[in-house]
C-alpha positions in Angstrom: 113.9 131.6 139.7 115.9 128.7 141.5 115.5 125.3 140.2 116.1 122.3 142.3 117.7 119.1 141.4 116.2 116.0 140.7 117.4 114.6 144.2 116.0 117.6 146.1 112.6 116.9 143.4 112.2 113.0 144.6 112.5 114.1 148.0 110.2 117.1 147.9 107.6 114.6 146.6 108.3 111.8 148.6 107.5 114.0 151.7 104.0 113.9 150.1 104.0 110.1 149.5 103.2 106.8 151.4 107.1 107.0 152.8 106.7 110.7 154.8 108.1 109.2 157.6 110.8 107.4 156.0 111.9 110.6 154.7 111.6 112.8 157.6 113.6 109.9 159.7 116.2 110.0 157.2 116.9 113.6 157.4 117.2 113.2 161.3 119.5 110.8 160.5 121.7 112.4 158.3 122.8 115.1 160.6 123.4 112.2 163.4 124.8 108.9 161.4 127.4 109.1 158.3 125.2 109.0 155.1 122.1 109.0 156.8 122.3 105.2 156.6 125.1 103.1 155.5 126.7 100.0 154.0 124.5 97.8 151.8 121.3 99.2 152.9 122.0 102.7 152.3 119.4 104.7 149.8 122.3 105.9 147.7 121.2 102.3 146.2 117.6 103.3 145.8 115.6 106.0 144.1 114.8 108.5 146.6 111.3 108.5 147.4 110.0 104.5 146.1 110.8 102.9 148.6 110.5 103.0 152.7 113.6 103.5 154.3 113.4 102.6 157.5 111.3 99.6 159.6 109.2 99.6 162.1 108.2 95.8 163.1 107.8 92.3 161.4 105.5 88.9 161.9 106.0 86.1 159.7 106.3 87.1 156.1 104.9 90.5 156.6 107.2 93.8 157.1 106.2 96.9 158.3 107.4 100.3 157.4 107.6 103.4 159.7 105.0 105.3 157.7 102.6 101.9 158.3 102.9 100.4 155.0 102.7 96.6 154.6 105.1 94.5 151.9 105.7 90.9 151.7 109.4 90.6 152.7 110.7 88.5 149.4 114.3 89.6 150.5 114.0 87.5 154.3 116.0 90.5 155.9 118.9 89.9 153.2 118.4 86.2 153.7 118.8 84.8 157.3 115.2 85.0 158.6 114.3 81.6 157.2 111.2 80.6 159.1 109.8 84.2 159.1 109.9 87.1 161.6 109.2 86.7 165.4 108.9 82.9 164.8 107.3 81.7 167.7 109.5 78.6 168.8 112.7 80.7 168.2 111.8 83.6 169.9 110.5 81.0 173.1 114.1 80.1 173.4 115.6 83.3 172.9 113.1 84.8 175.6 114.3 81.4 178.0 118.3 82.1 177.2 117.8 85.8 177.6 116.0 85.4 181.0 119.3 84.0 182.5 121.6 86.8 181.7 122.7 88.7 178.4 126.8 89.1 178.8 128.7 85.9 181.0 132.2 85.9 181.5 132.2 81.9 180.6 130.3 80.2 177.5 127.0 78.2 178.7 126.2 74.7 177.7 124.4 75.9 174.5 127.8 76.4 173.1 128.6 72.5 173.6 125.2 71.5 172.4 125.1 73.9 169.4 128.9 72.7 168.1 127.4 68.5 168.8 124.6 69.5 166.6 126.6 71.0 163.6 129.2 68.3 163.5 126.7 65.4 163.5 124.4 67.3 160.7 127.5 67.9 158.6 129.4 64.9 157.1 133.2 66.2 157.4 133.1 68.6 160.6 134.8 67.2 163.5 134.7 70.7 165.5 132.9 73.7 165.5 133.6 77.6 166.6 131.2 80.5 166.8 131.1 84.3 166.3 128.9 87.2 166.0 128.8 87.3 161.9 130.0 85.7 158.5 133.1 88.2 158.6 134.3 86.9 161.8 134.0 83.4 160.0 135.4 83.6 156.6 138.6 85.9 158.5 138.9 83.4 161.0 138.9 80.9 158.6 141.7 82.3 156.9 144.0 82.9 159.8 143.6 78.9 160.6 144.6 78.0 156.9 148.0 80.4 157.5 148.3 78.9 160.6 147.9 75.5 159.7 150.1 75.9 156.3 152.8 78.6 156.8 151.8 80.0 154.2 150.1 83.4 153.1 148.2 84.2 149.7 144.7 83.4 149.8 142.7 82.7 146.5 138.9 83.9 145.7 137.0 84.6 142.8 136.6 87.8 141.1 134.0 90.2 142.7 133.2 87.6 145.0 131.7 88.6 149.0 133.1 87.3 151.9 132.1 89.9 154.2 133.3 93.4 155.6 136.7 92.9 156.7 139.7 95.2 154.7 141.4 92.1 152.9 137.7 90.8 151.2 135.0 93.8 151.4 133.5 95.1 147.9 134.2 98.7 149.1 137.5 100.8 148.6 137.3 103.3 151.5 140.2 103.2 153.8 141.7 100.5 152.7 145.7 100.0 151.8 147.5 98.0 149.1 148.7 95.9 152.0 145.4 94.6 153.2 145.0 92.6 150.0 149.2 91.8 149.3 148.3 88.3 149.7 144.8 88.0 148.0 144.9 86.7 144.9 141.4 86.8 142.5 140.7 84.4 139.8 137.4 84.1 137.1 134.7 81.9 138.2 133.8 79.1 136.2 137.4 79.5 134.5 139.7 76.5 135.3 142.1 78.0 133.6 142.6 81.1 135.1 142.5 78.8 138.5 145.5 77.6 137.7 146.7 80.9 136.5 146.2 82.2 140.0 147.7 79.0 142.0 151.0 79.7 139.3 151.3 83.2 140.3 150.9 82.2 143.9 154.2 79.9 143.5 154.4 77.4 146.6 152.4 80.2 149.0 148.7 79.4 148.5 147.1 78.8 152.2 143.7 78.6 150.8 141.5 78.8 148.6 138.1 80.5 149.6 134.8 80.0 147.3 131.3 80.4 147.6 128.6 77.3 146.8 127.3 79.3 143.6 128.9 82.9 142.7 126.7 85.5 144.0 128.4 88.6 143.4 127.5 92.2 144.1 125.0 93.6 141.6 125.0 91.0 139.3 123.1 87.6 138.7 124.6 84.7 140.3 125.8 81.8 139.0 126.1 77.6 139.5 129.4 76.2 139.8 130.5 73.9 136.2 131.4 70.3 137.0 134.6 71.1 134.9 135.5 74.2 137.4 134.7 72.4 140.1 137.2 69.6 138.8 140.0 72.2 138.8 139.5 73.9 142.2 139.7 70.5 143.5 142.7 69.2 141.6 144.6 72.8 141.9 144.2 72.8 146.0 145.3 68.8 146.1 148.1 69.7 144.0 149.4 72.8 146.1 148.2 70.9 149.7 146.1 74.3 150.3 142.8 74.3 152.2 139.5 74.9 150.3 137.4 77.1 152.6 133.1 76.7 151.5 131.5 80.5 152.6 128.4 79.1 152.8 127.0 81.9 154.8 124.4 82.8 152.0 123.7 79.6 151.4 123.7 77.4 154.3 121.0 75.5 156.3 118.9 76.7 152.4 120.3 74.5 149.7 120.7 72.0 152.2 120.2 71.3 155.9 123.5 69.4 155.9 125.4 71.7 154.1 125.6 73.1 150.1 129.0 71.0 149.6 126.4 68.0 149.3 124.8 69.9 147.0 127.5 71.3 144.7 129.7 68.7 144.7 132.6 70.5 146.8 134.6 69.0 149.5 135.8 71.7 151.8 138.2 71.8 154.6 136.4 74.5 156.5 133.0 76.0 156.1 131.4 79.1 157.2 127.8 79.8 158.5 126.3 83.1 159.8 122.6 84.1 161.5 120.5 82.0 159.2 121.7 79.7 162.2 119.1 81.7 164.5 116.6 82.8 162.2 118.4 86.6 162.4 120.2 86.8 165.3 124.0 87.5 165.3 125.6 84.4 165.5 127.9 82.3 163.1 130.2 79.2 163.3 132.8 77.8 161.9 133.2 73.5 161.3 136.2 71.9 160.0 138.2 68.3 159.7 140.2 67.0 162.6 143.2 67.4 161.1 142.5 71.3 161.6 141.9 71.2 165.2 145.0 72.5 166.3 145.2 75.1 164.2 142.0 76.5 165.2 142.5 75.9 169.1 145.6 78.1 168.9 143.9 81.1 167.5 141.9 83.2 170.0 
């Protein structure tokens, strides 16, 4: 008699369930994509057969799966859509933009327009750049403050995101001990062990990298302490480092103008990502004057 496993189980049944599709997509998908679906989406998260797997469309608050079920979408595709799918006015733009060509070999005027609109809504941007997503911000943002400094280590809290790239991503695959040499961690809410790190870091600290509130992978997040707050800002003062806000998960939510208004920080640099267009890829970078250079000679 052959028994089957409790993976092979959840699937057999979910085959029978509300997500038949999902399933049947998924198995499609594993002979085509690595994992059947990867990165933080991936079902190796889930339990196989409760939840749909794949979408099919979106309006408003409302989310559709592939199999035609209907949820309330709580999780605002991971966060960005902030006025709700297909919103009406945003996708009128996009439609306009899009009708004028997809791929130019210059920038448009939007990009002027876009940059005058960040650096009057925040208080201490002077300038503005743009990318595709938060990891071409918070990376970028790094290579100004080494740029800028001479320096090297960079300083972030323990188990804290700051997107995909090798020298900041959660994961482990394919990564060497020399993608994080100069990445030092400390604990959040610990002033002491801020100035633990900035000690072990000598004279060599470029910057120092920090979400709004800690929102780390898999646990509950957490509001900054006045007193930590107090010794991020004295540490980076001290040492002459730039303090970078990754307000990618935060941005344009706690406040229009930015979280640092909120929180109580006072950042060199911040970091914004698709919440900027209701979902689509785009982020931006803002920082003060004196950083201008810096950032113009990066490409």
């Amino acid at each position: 008699m052959t028994h089957r496993s409790d993976t092979e189980n959840a699937i057999a049944k979910a085959h029978n369930s509300r997500y038949r599709a999902s399933m049947t997509l998924f198995e499609r998908g594993q002979r085509v994509v690595p994992g059947g679906i990867y990165g933080h989406v991936t079902p190796a998260l889930l339990e196989p057969g409760d939840s749909p797997y794949y979408a099919a469309h979106a309006q408003g608050a409302r989310y559709w799966d592939v199999d035609g079920n209907e949820f309330l979408d709580f999780m605002c595709g991971y966060g960005p859509v902030i006025l709700g799918h297909c919103h009406p006015e945003v996708e009128a733009a996009v439609d306009e933009a899009r009708s004028r060509g997809t791929c130019f070999n210059h920038p448009t005027e939007h990009m002027v327009e876009l940059a005058e609109t960040l650096t009057e809504l925040i208080d201490f941007a002077q300038w503005s750049v743009f990318g595709k997503n938060g990891s071409d911000m918070t990376t970028w943002c790094t290579q100004v403050a080494r740029e800028h400094t001479g320096r090297q280590k960079i300083l972030m809290a323990e188990a804290a995101y700051h997107g995909s790239a090798p020298w900041c991503t959660p994961g482990h695959a394919g990564l060497t001990d020399e993608d994080r040499a100069h990445i030092v961690t400390f604990k959040w809410n610990d002033p002491q062990s801020v100035e633990d790190a900035f000690k072990a870091c000598a004279d060599d600290v470029a910057a120092l990298v920090m979400t709004p509130f800690h929102h780390p992978l898999f646990v509950g997040s957490t509001m900054p302490e006045p007193a930590f707050l107090d010794s991020i800002h004295r540490a980076c003062q001290r040492a002459e480092c730039l303090l970078i806000l990754d307000d990618i998960r935060a941005g344009f939510r706690l406040s229009l103008e930015g979280s640092h208004r909120v929180v109580g920080l006072e950042p060199d640099l911040a970091c914004y990502s698709k919440a900027m267009g209701n979902g689509y890829p785009i982020s931006a970078a803002v920082g003060r004057s004196d950083l201008k250079v810096a950032a113009s000679k990066l490409g």
